[in-house]
N, C-alpha and C positions, 0 to 999 in steps of 0.2 A: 434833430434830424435835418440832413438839408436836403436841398433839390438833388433826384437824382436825374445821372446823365444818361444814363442807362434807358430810361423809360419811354414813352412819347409824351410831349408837352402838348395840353391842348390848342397850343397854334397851329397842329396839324403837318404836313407836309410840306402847303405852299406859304410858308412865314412874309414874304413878299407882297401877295396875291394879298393877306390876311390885312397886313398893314395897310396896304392901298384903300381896302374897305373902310378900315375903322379909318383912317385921313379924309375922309371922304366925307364919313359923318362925324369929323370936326367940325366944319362949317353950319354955323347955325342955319341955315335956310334949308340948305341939305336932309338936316336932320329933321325939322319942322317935314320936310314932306315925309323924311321916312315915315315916323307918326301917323300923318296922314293914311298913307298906304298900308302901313301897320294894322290899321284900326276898319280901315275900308272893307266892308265885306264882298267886293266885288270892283276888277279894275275901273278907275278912273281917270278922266281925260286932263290936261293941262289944265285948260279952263277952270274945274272945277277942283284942285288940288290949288290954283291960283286964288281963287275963292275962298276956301276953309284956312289960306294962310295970308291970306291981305294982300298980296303983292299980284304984279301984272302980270299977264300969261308970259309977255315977251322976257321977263325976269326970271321965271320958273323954267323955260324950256334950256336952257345952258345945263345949268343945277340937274336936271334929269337926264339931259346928254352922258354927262361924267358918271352919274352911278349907273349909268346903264353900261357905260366902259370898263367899271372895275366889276360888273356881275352883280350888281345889286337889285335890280329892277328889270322887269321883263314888258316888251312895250307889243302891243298886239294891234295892227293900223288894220281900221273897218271905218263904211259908214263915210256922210260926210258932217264936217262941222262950221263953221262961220265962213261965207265969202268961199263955199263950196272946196275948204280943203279937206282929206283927208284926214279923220280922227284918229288920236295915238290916244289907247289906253294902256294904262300902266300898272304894274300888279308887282309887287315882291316876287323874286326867284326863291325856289324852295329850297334854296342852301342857303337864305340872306340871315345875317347873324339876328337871333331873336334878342337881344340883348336882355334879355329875362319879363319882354315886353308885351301882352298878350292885348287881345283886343278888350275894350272899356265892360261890354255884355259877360266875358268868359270866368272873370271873381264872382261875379253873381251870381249866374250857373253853378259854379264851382261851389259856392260858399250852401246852395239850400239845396248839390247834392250829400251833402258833409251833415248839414244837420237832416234832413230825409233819412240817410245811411244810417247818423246818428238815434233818430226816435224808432228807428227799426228793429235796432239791436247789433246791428252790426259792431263786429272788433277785429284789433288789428289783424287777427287772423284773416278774417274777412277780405278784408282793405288788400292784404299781402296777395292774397289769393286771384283778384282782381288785378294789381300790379303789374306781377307773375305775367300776365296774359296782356297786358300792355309791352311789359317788355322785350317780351318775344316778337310782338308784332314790327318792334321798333328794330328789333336788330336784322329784320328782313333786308335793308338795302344795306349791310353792312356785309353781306355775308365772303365778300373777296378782297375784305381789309387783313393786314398782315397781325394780327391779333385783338384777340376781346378786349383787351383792356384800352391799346389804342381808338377801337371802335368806340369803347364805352368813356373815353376822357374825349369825343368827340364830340358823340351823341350829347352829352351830358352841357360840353361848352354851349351845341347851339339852343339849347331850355334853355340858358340863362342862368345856371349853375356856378358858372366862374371856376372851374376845376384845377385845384393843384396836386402836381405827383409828386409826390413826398418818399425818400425812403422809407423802407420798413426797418422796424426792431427787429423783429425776427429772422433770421437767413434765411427762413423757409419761407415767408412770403414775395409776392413779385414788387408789391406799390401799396403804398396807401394812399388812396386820395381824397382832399376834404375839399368842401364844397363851399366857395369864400363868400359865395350867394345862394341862398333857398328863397326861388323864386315861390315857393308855398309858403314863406313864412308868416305870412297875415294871416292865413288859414291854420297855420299848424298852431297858432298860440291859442285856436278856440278849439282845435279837434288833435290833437298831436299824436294819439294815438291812430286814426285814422290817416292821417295826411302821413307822417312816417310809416306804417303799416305800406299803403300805397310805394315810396318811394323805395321802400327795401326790398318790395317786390318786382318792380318793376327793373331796379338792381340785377338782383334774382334773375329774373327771367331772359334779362338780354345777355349777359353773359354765359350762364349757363345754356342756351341758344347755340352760342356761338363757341363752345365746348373746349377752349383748352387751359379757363383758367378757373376758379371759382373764389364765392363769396365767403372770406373766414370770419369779417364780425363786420358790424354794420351799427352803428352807434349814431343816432337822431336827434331832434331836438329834446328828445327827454334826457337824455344819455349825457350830450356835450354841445358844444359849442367853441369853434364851428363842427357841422353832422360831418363824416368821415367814412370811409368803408375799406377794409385791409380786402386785397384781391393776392392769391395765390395761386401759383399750378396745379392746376388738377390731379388727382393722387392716384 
């Protein structure tokens, strides 16, 4: 199978705009704040993203100028700070790529709601059923994109997913895409039933949502490797 042209690649629209970002977070410093802000449950100032990465505030404020250029960072000025100036806090934009990054607290969470779900009883039915209902909620700011599938090889790029569109075998389907990253995968090798359940739901639900393609198989880390899902027109 190779890459088809026909589909949307999850670079999206602005391939440009795309690359600027990730060039951006080439630069080691760069990235060290992104990290930072990543991880931050609440914006922070120069100073103190100067701090948690060693270097001097006058060092860091360049480094935060340019990603706040290419859309990466959103800077909110309140308050004063040192020698009465004006403080700039800093916070990720909510389209900044999650590079499959979450904050240090959210596997933790993640991991003892998995074993809780797990001594409960819950199965993949369960999991899917819950997904479903994630997904739907997800494809809400998608709803004026020019198709499900390009919404859903979107959505899916900024989890941290790594989405490729593959042709299909069959003439009747539209794409298959597999996923060259499962940001659940430390999880799914202790609960795989649950964690896939979840992600085929979730699947599920934002397509089907967004109504003109649907799910024909959906193959997980039980299944295969890498996890895959065929998407066709609706019938």
């Amino acid at each position: 199978m190779g890459v088809s042209p026909s589909v949307p690649s999850a670079a999206g629209v602005d391939s440009q705009a795309r690359l600027d970002l990730f060039k951006t977070l080439g630069d080691n410093t760069r990235y060290a704040i992104y990290l930072e802000l990543i991880r931050a449950p609440s914006p922070v100032t120069t100073v103190e993203i100067a701090e948690r990465i060693g270097l001097h505030p006058n060092t860091v404020r360049p480094h935060l100028d340019r990603m706040r250029d290419v859309g990466l960072i959103d800077v909110h000025v309140g308050g004063r700070g040192e020698i009465g100036r004006p403080q700039h806090h800093y916070s990720l934009t909510a389209d900044a790529p999650s590079l499959g990054i979450e904050p240090a607290v959210m596997p933790i969470l993640a991991r003892m709601v998995l074993s809780m779900a797990q001594r409960l009883g819950a199965d993949r039915h369960d999991a899917r059923c819950v997904g479903i209902d994630e997904g739907v909620r997800r494809s809400a700011t998608f709803r004026d994109s020019p198709s499900s599938l390009e919404a859903f090889v979107n959505d899916h790029d900024r989890l941290g997913f790594d989405p490729i569109v593959i042709d299909a075998d069959d003439p009747r389907d539209v794409a298959v895409v597999a996923f060259a990253n499962c940001p659940f995968g430390e999880l799914a090798a202790d609960h795989a039933d649950l964690v896939c359940g979840l992600h085929h739901g979730m699947i599920d639900g934002f397509i089907d949502a967004l109504g003109d393609t649907e799910v024909r198989q959906f193959f997980g880390a039980i299944d295969r490797t890498p996890c895959r899902v065929t998407v066709g027109d609706r019938s």
